[in-house]
N, C-alpha and C positions, 0 to 999 in steps of 0.2 A: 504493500500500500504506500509505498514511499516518496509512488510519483503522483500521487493525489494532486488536482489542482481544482481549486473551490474556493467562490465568491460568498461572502458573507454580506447581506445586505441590511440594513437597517438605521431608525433613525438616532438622532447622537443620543446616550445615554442609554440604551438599550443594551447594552452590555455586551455588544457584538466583539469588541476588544479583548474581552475578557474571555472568550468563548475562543477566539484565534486564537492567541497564546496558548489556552488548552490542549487546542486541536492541533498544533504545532508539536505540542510536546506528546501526545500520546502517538503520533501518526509520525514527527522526523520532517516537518514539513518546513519550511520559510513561511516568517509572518512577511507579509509585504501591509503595513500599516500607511495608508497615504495620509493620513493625521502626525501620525511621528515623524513621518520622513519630511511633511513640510513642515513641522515644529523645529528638525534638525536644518532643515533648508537655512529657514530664515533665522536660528539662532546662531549658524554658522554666516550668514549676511553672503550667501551667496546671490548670483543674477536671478537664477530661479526662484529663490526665497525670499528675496525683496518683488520680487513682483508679483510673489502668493500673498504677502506679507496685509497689503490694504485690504484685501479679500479677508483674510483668517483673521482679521481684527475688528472686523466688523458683521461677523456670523455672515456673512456672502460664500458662495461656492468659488470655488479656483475657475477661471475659465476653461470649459474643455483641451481644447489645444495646448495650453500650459499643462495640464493635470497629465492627460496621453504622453508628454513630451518628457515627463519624469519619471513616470511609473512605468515607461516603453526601455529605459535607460536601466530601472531595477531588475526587470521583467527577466530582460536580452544575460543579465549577468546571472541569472543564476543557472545550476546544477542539479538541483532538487526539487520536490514538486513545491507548492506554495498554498498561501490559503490569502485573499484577499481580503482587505479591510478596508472599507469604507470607499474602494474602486471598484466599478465603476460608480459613479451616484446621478449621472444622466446617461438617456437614451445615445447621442452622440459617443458617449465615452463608452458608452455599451459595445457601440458598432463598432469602432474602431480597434476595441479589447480585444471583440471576436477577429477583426480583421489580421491583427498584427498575432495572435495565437496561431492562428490557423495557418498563418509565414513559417512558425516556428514549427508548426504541425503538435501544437501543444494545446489543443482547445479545453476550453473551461469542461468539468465534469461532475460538476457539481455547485447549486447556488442555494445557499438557505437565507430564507426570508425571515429577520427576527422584527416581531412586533409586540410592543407595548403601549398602556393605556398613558393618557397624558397624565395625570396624577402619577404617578411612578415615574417614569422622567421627571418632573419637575423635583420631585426629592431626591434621585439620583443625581442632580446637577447642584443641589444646596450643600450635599455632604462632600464635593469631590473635591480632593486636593493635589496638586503636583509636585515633583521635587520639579525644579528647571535645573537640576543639574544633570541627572541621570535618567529624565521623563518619567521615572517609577509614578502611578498612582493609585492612590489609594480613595477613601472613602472613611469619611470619620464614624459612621454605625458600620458598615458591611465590610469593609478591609482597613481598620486603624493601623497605622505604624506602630509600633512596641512602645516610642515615645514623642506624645501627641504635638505634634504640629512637626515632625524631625524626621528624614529619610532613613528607614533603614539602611540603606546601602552607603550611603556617603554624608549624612549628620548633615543635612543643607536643610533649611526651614522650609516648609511647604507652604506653597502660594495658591489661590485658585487661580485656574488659566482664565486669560482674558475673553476667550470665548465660551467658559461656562459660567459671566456674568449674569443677573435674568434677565437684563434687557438685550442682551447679545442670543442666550440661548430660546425664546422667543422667538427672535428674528432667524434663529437656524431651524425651530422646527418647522412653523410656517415654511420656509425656503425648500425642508427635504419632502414635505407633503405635496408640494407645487409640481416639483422634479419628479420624483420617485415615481406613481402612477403610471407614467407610460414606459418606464425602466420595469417596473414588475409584471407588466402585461409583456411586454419582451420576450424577458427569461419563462414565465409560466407558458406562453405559447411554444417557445423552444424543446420545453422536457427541462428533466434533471431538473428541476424549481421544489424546492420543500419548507414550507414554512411553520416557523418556531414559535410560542408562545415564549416570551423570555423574563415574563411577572414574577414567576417563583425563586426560590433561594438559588443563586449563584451554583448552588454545586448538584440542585435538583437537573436545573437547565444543560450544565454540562453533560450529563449521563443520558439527558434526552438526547442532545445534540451526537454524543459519541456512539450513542446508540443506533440512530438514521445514518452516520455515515459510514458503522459497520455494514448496515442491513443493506443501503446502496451499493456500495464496492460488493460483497459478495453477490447479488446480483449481478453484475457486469459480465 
C-alpha cells in the first residue's frame, strides 16, 4: 500500500490535517500539506510566499495558477505515494491535479470528503494554537502541549495563526463553501469519492478513516 495517492478534502478546521498525518504514518505515505508548505513559503519570504502571502492573511484562497505552480514543484519530487491536504480546493486546481498526475501516470486513487457542522468548526478554531517555529499545532481542550501556551518540540510560545482569527476564519468558511461544491460534484462523479463524518473524537475518526482506506485498497 505504499504507493497510495489520496486527496483529503474538507473545510478549515475539520480536522483533515490531522487525519493526513495519520494516514501518513500508518500507510509510509508523504503529507503534501498546501497550508504548511505556504506557511513555510512565506515565512521563508520566498517569491512564491510573498505573493500567497496577501491571500493567507486575509482568509482568501491562493490563486489557482500560483497554488498548481507549487504543489506541481512538490508533487514532481517525490518517490512515494502521498496523501493531499487541502489541494486541490477549486474545480481548476482539480483539473489541472488530474492533468499533471496522469503526465506522471500517477493518478489520484482515492479522495475523502471530511465534513463538519458549523458549531464545531467555530470551536475548533477558538482553541487552536501554533508554535511559528516548528508549525506543530495543537488545541488547548483536544491536543494541549504538556506546558500550556509552550511547544513541545522546541519551548517557542504559541501564537494563534492569523488566519484562524474569527473575522478571518469566517471569511475562509464562506470562501470554501463558494469553491468547494462544484470540486465535490467533480470527484463524486469520477468514482473513488468517500465521504467522512469528522464531528466525533479525533481518534474515533481516525479508525473510521483507516478503516475505508483498508477496505478500498483491498478492493483494487
Amino acid at each position: 500500500m505504499s504507493g497510495m495517492r489520496i486527496a483529503l478534502l474538507g473545510p478549515p478546521g475539520s480536522g483533515k490535517g490531522t487525519q493526513a498525518k495519520r494516514i501518513c504514518e500508518a500507510f509510509d505515505l508523504e503529507h503534501l500539506s498546501s497550508g504548511d508548505i505556504l506557511r513555510q513559503e512565506k515565512a521563508a519570504g520566498t517569491p512564491l510566499g510573498m505573493k500567497a502571502k496577501e491571500f493567507i492573511d486575509n482568509g482568501l484562497l491562493v490563486p489557482d495558477d500560483l497554488m498548481v505552480q507549487i504543489m506541481r514543484e512538490k508533487i514532481t519530487q517525490l518517490q512515494r505515494g502521498f496523501v493531499l491536504d487541502g489541494f486541490p480546493r477549486t474545480l481548476p486546481q482539480a483539473q489541472a491535479l488530474n492533468r499533471m498526475l496522469f503526465d506522471l501516470d500517477r493518478p489520484l486513487q482515492l479522495v475523502l470528503n471530511f465534513v463538519v457542522n458549523f458549531k464545531v468548526l467555530r470551536a475548533r478554531f477558538e482553541g487552536r494554537r501554533v508554535c511559528p517555529v516548528c508549525l506543530s499545532v495543537y488545541h488547548v481542550d483536544s491536543n494541549p502541549p504538556a506546558q500550556a501556551g509552550i511547544c513541545d518540540f522546541d519551548g517557542a510560545q504559541l501564537i494563534v495563526r492569523e488566519d484562524d482569527r474569527p473575522e478571518v476564519v469566517e471569511k475562509r468558511i464562506v470562501t470554501y463553501q463558494e469553491t468547494m461544491a462544484p470540486l465535490i460534484a467533480y470527484y463524486a462523479q469520477l468514482g473513488n469519492f468517500k465521504t467522512i463524518d469528522s464531528t466525533p473524537p479525533i481518534s474515533e475518526v481516525t479508525q473510521i478513516v483507516l478503516d475505508k482506506i483498508r477496505r478500498h485498497f483491498d478492493d483494487e
